[in-house]
C-alpha positions, -999 to 999 in steps of 0.1 A, spaced: 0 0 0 9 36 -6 0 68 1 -6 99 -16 -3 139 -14 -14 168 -39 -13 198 -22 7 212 6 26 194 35 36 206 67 60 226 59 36 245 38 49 236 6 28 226 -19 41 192 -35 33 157 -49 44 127 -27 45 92 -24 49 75 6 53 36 13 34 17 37 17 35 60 40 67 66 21 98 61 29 119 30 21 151 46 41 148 78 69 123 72 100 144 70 118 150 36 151 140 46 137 99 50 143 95 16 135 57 18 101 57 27 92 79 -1 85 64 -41 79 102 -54 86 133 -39 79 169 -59 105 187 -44 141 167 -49 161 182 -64 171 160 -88 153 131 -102 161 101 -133 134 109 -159 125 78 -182 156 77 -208 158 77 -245 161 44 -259 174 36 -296 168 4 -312 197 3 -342 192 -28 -365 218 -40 -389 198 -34 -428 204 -57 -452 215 -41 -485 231 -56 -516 241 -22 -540 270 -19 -553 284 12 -532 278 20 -495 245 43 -485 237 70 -465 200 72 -450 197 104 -428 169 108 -400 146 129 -401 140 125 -445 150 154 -459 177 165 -435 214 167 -446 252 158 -432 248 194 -409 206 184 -399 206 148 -392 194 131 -360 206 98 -364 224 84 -402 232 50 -406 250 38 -436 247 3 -451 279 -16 -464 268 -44 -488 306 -56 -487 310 -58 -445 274 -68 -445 272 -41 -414 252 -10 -407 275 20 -390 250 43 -371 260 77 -365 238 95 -333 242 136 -333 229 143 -295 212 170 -288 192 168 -323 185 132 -317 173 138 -283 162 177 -271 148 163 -238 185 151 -225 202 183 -210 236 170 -211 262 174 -236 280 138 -226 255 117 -210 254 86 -195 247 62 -220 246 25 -223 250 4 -257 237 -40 -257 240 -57 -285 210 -82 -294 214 -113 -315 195 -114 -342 188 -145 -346 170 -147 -315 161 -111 -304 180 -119 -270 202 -98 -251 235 -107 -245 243 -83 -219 274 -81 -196 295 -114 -207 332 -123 -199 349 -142 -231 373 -152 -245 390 -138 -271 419 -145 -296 435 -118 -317 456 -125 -344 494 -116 -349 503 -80 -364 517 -103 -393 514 -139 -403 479 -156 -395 455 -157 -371 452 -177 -339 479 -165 -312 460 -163 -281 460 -129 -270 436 -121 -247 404 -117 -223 374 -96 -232 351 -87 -209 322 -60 -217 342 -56 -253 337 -24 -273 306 -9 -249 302 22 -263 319 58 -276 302 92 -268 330 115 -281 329 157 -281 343 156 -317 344 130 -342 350 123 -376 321 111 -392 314 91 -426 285 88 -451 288 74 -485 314 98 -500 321 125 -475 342 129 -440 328 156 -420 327 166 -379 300 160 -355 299 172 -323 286 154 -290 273 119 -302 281 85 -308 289 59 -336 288 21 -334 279 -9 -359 254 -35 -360 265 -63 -385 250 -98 -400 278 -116 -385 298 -117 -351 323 -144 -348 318 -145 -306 282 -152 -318 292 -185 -335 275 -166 -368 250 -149 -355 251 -111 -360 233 -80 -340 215 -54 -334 224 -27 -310 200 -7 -283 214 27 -272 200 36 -240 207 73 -233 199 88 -193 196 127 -188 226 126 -166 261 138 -171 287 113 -183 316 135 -178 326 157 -148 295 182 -154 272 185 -121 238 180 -119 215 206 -132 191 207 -105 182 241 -87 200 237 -54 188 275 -43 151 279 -47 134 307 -46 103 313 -23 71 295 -32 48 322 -27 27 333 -52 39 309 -73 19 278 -92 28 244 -87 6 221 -104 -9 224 -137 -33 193 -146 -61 195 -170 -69 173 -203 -40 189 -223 -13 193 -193 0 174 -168 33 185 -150 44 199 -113 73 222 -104 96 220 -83 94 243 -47 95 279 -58 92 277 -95 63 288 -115 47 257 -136 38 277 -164 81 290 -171 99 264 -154 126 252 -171 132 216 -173 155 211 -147 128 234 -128 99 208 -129 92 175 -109 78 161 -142 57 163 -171 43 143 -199 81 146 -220 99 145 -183 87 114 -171 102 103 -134 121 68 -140 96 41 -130 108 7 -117 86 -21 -126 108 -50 -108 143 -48 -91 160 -78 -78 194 -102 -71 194 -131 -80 214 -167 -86 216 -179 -122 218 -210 -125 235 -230 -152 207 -235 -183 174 -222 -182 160 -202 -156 132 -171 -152 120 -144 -129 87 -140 -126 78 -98 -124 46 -104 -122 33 -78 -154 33 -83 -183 64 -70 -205 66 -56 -237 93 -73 -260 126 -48 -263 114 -31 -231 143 -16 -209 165 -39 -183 196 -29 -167 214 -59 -157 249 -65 -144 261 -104 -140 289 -110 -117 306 -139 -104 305 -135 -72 286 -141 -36 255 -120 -29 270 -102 -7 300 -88 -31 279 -68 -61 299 -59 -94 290 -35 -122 292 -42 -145 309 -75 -142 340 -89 -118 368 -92 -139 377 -135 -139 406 -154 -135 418 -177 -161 394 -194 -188 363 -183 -166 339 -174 -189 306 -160 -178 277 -137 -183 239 -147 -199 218 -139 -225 181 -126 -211 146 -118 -227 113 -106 -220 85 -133 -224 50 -118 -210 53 -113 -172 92 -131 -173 124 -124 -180 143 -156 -192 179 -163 -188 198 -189 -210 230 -193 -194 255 -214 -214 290 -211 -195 284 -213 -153 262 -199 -123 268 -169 -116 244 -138 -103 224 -107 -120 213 -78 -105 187 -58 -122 162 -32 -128 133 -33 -152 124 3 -162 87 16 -171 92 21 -211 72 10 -236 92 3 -271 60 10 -288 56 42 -272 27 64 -263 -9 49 -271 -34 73 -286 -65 84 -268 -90 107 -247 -80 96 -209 -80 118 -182 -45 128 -170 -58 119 -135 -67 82 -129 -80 65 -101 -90 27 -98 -88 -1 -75 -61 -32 -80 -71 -61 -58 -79 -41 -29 -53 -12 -34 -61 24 -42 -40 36 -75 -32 69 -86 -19 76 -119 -8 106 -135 -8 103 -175 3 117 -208 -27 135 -216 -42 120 -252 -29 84 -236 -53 56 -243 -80 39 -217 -59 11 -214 -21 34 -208 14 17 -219 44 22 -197 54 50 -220 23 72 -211 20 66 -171 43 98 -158 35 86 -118 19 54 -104 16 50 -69 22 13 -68 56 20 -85 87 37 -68 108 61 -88 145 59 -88 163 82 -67 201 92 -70 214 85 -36 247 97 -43 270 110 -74 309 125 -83 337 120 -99 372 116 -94 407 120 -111 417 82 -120 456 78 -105 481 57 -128 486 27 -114 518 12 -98 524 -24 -85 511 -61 -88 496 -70 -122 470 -91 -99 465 -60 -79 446 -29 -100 444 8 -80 410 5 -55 391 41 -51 363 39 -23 335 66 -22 312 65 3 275 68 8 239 61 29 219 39 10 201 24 41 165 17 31 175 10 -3 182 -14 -34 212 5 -48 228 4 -83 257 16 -93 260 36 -126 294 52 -140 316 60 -176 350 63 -174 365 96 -187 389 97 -218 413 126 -231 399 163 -226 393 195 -246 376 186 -278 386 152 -280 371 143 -249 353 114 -247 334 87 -220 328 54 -226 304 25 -207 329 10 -187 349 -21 -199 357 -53 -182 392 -65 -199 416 -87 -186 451 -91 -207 461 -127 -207 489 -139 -232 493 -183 -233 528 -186 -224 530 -155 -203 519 -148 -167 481 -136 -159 483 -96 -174 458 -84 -153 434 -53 -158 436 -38 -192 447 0 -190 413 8 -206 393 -17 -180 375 -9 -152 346 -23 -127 332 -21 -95 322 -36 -64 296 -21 -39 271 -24 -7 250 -4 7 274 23 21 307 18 -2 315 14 -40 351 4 -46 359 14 -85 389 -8 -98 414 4 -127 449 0 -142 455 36 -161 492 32 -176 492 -4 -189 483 -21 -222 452 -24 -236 464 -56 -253 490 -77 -256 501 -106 -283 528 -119 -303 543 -102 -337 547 -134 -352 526 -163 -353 535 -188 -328 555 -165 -310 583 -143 -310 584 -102 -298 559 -94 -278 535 -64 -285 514 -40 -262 485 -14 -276 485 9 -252 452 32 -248 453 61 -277 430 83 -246 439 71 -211 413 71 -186 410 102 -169 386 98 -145 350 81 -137 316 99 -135 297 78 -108 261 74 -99 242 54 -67 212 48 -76 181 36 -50 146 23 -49 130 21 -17 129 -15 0 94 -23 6 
């Protein structure tokens, strides 16, 4: 059971909250964070993010194309372009931000980029394998090295850019490939979602007003068949600014439809969330190999030929795991987005109705439909919202000692009352060819030679309730293998943009 408050509290504020259990809305102090799903007048708050599904096209021409989104725009216009190789068989997409997406107020946001295999239209998610590189010259087949999270993701300040016939810059976005064939697939090739969060990826704070003005005289809510948003304490709802407002129908607080940690067992398994899901809909899971009690985004770097990590899948109210290599954990969150998007109808913004003996309210995109998708519900009091517990950054140190041993930096935090989650990029280069990336898992292994440790571009992290420990090795390779086949000098590719530092996010929803 919830509870629920539109109007003013005891402070005198007026405000939307949503309180667990039993604990009054209109006396229960802000500053209990965890015994709230929604409250009006944090500061900051995760709205629902965008989310791009990017499929690798088939095409068979005789020259590479360029298809520009939205039609009609041009290299200087353009959204989103992907061009089609008939000769790769692979898809590059090319993402310009902040024409892309308006709503996301950052310049390098927090992004996260999971392949899907075609063939199946299942996620393969965080997965530790193994991978052999080639030698610089003579053939393939000299083990080089571990892979974790691979090639996760790019969101650069400048980069060069690449249609059919012409280079050109773009600033702030992202470019990646989907393909018919991946050869860590066994032949099947993917798709790729881009999942893009209106937080900062990079050391930019949060843009949330931390001195408000007075409330009074000021309008808070504005609900009627055409509006539906709330600002935040001391901001007018009619001129607030995004960062101003609690929500509307674009600014939608991130719902959680199910949260948990659990043990995956080897084969076939399923959680049951206990709603129905729509395919493609939005899960962010980390697997790690590890007790319950030691939690690692986005995966624990393994020892030897320890492969891990699962493939996952929506199938009505489950989420299906196929794992195929050994038990290990996932922690994750299922988000309230609809890949379909909003419905189309005449409901009231304000809805009211009874669910087996429970009272819900729900605040919707007005013109949603009778029956709303996840994509129109803005508030629901049977769901909590995510709240950022905690965030920073810090300046990544070069690391010095043991190969087994990568540099620990501990941040603290209360997160009592909560399931936390750990978000973070790691920060590359700076000036214009800055850049973050989705943080990768990458151990440097060579056959004959001792265990190589963490990569120099590699990174994870391992967290409780009060403590994230981030893990890195800035300074060494990012891989190592032989010049000649079968042996000979050894090579190291070092990182072209050494990791600067890591943009870090707790995350909580309120324990029940």
């Amino acid at each position: 059971m919830t509870e629920i408050l539109i109007g003013d509290d005891s402070t005198g504020v007026a405000c939307v909250k949503i309180t667990k259990g039993t604990f009054d809305p209109i006396t229960t102090p802000d500053a209990l964070r965890g015994r709230f799903y929604f409250n009006s007048k944090w500061t900051n708050q995760l709205t629902t993010p965008e989310i791009e599904d990017c499929p690798y096209v088939p095409y068979s021409g005789g020259s590479e194309r360029a298809v520009r989104f939205p039609s009609g725009s041009n290299n200087s216009t353009f959204g989103i372009m992907r061009v089609d190789n008939p000769t790769l068989d692979s898809s590059r997409y090319t993402i310009r931000g902040a024409t892309r997406y308006p709503s996301i107020r950052y310049n390098m946001p927090l992004f996260d980029l999971i392949p899907v295999w075609r063939a199946s239209g299942r996620y393969r998610g965080a997965d530790m394998i193994e991978r052999t590189f080639g030698a610089e010259y003579g053939p393939a087949g000299v083990l080089g090295g571990y892979n974790g999270t691979g090639d996760t993701g790019t969101w650069f300040r400048r980069f060069e850019a690449f249609d059919a016939t012409t280079a050109f810059n773009v600033d702030y976005g992202s470019t990646f490939i989907t393909s018919l064939y991946n050869a860590n697939a066994n032949g099947s090739g993917y798709d790729q979602v881009l999942i893009v969060y209106n937080l900062p990826g990079n050391n930019t704070a949060l843009d949330g007003p931390t001195s408000p003005p007075s409330p009074a005289g000021k309008e808070t809510f504005l609900i009627s068949s055409t509006q539906c948003k709330v600002a935040k304490p001391g901001y007018d709802v009619d001129v607030a600014t995004p960062s101003q407002l609690a929500f509307d129908a674009t600014g939608r607080p991130l719902n959680v439809i199910a949260a948990a940690d659990i043990a995956i067992p080897l084969g076939a398994s399923s959680y049951n969330t206990g709603i129905s899901l729509p395919d493609r809909t939005a899960i962010d899971m980390s697997c790690y190999d590890a007790s319950a009690s030691e939690i690692h985004y986005p995966m624990k770097l393994s020892g030897g030929n320890s492969n891990y990590g699962v493939e996952y899948w929506t199938d009505g109210p489950l989420i299906r795991f196929n794992n195929t290599k050994k038990a290990c954990r996932a922690r994750f969150i299922v988000y309230g987005y609809d890949p379909q998007g909003p419905s189309s109808g005449a409901n009231d913004v304000w809805r009211q109705f009874d669910d087996g003996g429970e009272n819900v309210t729900q605040f919707l995109r007005p013109g949603a439909a009778a029956s709303p998708r996840f994509s129109d519900i803005i508030l629901d009091s049977r769901r909590p919202v995510i709240q950022i517990l905690a965030d920073g950054y810090f300046s990544v140190p070069t690391h010095t000692g043991s190969l087994a041993t990568p540099t620990a930096t501990t941040v603290n935090y209360d997160a009592a009352g909560f399931f936390p989650y750990v978000k973070y990029m790691t920060v590359h280069g700076s000036g214009l060819s800055e850049e973050i990336r989705a943080p990768r898992v990458n151990r440097r292994f060579q056959n004959s030679l001792s265990d190589g440790g963490l990569s120099g571009d590699g990174s994870y992290c391992k967290y409780s309730q009060s403590e994230a420990t981030f893990y890195t090795a800035k300074g060494r390779p990012r891989y190592t293998f032989y010049r000649e086949a079968g042996g000979g000098e050894i090579v190291n590719i070092m990182d072209e943009k050494p990791m600067v530092g890591i943009r870090w996010f707790v995350l909580g929803i309120p324990l029940p």
